[in-house]
C-alpha positions as CSV (number, residue, x, y, z in Angstrom):
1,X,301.3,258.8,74.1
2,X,299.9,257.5,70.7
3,X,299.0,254.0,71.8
4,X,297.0,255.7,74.4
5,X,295.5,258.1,71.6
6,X,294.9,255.6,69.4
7,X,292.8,253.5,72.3
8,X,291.0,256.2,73.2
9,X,290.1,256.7,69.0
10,X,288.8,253.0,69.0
11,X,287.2,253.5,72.3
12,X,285.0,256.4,70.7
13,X,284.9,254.6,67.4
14,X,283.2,252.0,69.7
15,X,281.0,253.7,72.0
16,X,279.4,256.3,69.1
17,X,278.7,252.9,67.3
18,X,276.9,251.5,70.0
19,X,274.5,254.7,70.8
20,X,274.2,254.9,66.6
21,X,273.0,251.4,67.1
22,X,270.5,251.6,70.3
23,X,269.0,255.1,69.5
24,X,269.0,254.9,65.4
25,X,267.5,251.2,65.9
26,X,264.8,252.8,67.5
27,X,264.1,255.6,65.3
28,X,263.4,252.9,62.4
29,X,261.7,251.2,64.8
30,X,259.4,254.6,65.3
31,X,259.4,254.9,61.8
32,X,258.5,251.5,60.6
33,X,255.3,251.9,63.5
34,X,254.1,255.4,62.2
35,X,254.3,253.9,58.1
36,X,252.2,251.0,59.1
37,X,249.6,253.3,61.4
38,X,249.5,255.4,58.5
39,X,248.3,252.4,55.8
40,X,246.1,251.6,58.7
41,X,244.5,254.6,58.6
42,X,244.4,254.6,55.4
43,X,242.7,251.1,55.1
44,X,240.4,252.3,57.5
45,X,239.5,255.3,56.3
46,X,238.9,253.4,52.5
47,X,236.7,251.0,54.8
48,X,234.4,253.8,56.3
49,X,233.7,254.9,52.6
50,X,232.7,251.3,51.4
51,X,230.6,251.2,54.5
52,X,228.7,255.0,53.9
53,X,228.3,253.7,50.0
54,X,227.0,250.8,50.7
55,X,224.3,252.4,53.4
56,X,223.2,254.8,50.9
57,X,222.9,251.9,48.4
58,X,220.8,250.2,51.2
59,X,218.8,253.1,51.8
60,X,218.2,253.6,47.9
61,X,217.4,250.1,47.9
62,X,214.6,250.1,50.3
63,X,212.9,253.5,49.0
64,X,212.9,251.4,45.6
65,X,211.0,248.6,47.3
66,X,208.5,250.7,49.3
67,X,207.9,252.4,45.9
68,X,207.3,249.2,44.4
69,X,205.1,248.0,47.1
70,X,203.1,251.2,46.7
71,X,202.8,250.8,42.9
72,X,201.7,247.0,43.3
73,X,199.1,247.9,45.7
74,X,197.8,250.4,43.7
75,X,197.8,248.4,40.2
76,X,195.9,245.6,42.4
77,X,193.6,247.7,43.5
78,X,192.6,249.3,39.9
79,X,192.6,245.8,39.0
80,X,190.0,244.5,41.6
81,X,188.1,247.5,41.0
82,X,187.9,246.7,37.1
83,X,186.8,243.2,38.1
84,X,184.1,244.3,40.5
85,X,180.5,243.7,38.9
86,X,179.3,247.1,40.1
């Protein structure tokens, strides 16, 4: 009766070992996925604000130059009109 016991002890000891093995290996598995979607999102998320920043730094840019423009044209025009004999 105990050798019996005791092979059906190891037998257990073996068979809860391998289903530890197949389902926990997936759960890191799982687990290891999610962590590295997460610092994906993360990175992409970090990417989206860069990108909006930069746009409005565009955008701030251009209203600068179309001021600019504007203030050129006028100065060359008070200029021309300074320099015109009438």
């Amino acid at each position: 009766m105990w050798p019996a016991f005791v092979i059906a002890l190891f037998a257990g000891f073996l068979i809860g070992y391998l289903f530890r093995k197949v389902f926990f290996r997936d759960a890191i598995v799982i687990k290891q996925l999610d962590r590295e979607l997460t610092e994906a999102s993360e990175a992409l998320e970090q990417a989206r604000s860069t990108q909006k920043l930069l746009e409005q730094e565009n955008a701030d840019l251009k209203y600068q130059l179309g001021e600019e423009k504007k203030s050129r044209a006028y100065a060359e025009s008070k200029y021309d009109q300074s320099q015109d004999p009438n």
